[in-house]
N, C-alpha and C positions, 0 to 999 in steps of 0.2 A: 490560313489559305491552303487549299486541297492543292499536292504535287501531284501533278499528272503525268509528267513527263519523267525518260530516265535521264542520268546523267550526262549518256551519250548526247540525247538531245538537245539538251542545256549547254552540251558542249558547241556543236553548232551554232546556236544561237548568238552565241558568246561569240566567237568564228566573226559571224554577219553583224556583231556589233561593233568589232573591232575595223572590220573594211567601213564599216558607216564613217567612223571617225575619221578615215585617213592614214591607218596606222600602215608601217608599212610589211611590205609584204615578207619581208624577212623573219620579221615579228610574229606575225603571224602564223606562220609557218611552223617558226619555233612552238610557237603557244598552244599551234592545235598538233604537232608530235608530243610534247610535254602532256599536254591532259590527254592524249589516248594510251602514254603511259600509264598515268596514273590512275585513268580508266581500266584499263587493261589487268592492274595489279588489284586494284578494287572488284574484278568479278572475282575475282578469286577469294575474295572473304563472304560473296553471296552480298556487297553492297549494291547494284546497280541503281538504288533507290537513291535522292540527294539528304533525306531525312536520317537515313542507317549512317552517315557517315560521321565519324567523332576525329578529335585530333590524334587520337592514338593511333585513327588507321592513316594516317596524312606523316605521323614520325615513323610510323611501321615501314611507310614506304620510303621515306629522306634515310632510313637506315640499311634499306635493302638496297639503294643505289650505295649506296657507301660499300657493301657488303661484296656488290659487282664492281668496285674498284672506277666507280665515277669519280673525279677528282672534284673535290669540297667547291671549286667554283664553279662548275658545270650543275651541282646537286644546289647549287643557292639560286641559280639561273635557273632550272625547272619548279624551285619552291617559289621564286618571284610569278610565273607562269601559273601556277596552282594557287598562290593567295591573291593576285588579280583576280582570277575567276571567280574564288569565291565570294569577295570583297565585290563581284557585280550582280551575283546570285542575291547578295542582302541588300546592296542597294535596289534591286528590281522586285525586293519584299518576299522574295521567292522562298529565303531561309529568313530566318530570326536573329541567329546565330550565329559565326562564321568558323567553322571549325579547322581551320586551317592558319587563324590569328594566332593562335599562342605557337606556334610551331617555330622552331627557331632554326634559324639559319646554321649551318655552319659557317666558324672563323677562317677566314683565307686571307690572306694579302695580295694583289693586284702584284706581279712582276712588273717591273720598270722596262719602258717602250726600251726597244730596240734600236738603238740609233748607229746609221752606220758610218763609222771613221772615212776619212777622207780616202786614206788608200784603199779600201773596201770598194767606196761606190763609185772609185777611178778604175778598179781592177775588173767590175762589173759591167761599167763601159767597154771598157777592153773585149769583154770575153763576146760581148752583142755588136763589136764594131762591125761586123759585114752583115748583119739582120739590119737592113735599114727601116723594118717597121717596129720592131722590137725596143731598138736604140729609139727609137723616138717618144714610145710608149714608157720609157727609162727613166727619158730625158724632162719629159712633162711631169711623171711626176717626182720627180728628186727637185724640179726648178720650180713646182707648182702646188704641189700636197693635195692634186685631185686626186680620188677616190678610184680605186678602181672598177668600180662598176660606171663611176660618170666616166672614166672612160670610156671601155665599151660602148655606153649609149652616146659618144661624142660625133656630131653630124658636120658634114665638111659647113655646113652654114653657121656653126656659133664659133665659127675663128676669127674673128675678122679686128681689124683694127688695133690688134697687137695685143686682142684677148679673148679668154674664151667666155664664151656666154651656156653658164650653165643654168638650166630651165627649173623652174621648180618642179619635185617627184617625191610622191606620198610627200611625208612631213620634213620635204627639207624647200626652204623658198630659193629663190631663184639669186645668184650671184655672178660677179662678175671677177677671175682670174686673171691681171695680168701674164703676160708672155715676155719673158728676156730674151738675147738673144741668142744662147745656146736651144733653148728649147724652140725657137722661132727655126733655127739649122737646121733640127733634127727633123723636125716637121716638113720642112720644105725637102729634106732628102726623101722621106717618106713619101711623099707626095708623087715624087718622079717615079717611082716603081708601083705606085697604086692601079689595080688595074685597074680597067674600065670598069662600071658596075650601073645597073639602073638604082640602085642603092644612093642614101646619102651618106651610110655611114662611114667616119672617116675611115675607120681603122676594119679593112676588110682580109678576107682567105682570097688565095689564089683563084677560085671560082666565084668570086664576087659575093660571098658573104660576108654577114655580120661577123665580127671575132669577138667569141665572146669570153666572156669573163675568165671559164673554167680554161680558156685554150692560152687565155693573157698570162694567168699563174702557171698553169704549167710551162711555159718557154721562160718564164724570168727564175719559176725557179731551177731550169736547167744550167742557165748561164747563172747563177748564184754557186750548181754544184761544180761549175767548169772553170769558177774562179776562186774555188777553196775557201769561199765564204760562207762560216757556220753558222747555224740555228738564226738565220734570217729569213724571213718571207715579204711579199709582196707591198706589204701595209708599211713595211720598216722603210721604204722610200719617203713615205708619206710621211712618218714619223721622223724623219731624218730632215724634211723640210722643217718643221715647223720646228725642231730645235734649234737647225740652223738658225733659220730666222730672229726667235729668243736670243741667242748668244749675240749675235752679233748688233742689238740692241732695237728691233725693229720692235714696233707699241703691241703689245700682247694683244690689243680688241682688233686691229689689224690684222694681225696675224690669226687671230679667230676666226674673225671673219669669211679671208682666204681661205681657210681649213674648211669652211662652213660648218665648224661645232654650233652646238646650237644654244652650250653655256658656256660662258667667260672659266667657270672650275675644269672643266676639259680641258681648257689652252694650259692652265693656270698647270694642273697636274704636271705638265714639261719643265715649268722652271727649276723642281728640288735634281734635275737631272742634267741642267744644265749650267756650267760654269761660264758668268758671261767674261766675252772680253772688253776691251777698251774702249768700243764702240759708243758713238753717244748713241740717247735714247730718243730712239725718234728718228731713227736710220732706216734708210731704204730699204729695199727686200734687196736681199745680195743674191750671185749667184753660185752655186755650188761647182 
């Protein structure tokens, strides 16, 4: 089969095959900076054809991020991104060959999640007690392990009946989060100082917009710097629910669920981090 196209182009296509599926847009994003990387590093050996490319130019390149002081799991995350693509190039018959299969990863080890101690994510409360949208945005998710970005997208209409209704986007389905009732507190204090807005969304700016994701991290992680808690970020809420949860003996597919992983080795990856207590197994979702 005669390649007509250059790489850039296949790179595109690739792009629009990956929105086909549903994947989501974060992914994506990553997918197509990572191959104009590697696009990019490829004019420069005179490859722009997909024929010219061997695996030596594919290690030339996982060696020259090494070389810019990429850290080995960021260099295995754009090699994941570069042998997808290829791996769809030969499924589409477009190559023979996948020159990008024998290239090997570098070895890293995944850091263990960040779980925050009880005085941490009490001293955290503290530091956001007169933010009453902030504290509430705390409160949901240390009581809940929603997302921050389901944050932001959270509409005053999926609260109701003592939970939130989180809608399916890209490839996550749709679920249902209980509310305890610190987090039900914080919400209803929020609530009082919301301004007006022709918006539904819950969690708005003073001039009635959306608040979004980048403005959520940066105020939490102000009040993380104003209560002397280190090398934490925004996610470590999240990750501090769902250990809770494990420890004090609540069913790990439950507590999956909640999380909305999408595999049971997700949740599972929490338990070599967590020491349970005496709790039986099969206990309620507690509250922090």
């Amino acid at each position: 089969m005669a390649v007509t196209k250059t790489i850039s182009e296949f790179k595109q296509d690739f792009v629009v095959n990956l929105e086909n599926k549903g994947r989501a847009t974060a992914t994506i994003l990553a997918y197509k900076k990572d191959l104009e990387q590697l696009i990019e590093y490829l004019s420069g050996l005179d490859k722009a054809d997909i024929p010219l490319i061997r695996p030596i130019d594919i290690e030339a390149f996982r060696d020259s991020l090494k070389a810019n002081n990429y850290t080995d799991k960021s260099i295995s995350r754009k090699l994941n991104a570069i042998k997808t693509f290829f791996s769809w190039l030969v499924s589409q018959k477009i190559l023979e060959n996948d020159p990008a299969g024998p290239v090997a990863h570098p070895h890293y080890e995944n850091p263990p999640p960040r779980i925050l101690t009880r005085m941490e994510y009490r001293a955290l409360r503290d530091a956001a007690r007169d933010d009453a949208r902030i504290s509430a945005i705390i409160e949901l998710m240390l009581q809940t392990g929603i997302r921050i970005g389901e944050v932001a997208n959270l509409r005053m209409e999926d609260i109701q009946d003592g939970k939130i209704a989180i809608k399916a986007y890209e490839s996550q389905p749709e679920r249902e989060i209980p509310i305890n009732e610190p987090a039900k507190q914080a919400l209803d204090q929020c609530l009082k100082i919301r301004p007006k807005a022709q918006i539904s969304h819950l969690f708005i700016t003073k001039t009635g917009r959306p608040l979004l994701v980048r403005n959520i991290r940066s105020a939490i992680d102000r009040y993380f710097r104003e209560s002397g808690i280190e090398s934490a970020k925004v996610n470590d809420l999240r990750n501090t629910f769902i250990a809770h949860q494990l420890k004090v003996g609540v069913d790990i597919v439950t507590v999956s669920k909640i999380a909305g992983h999408k595999r049971l080795s997700t949740t599972e990856h929490y338990l070599q981090f967590v020491e349970k207590s005496n709790g039986k197994r099969g206990a309620k979702l507690d509250e922090l």
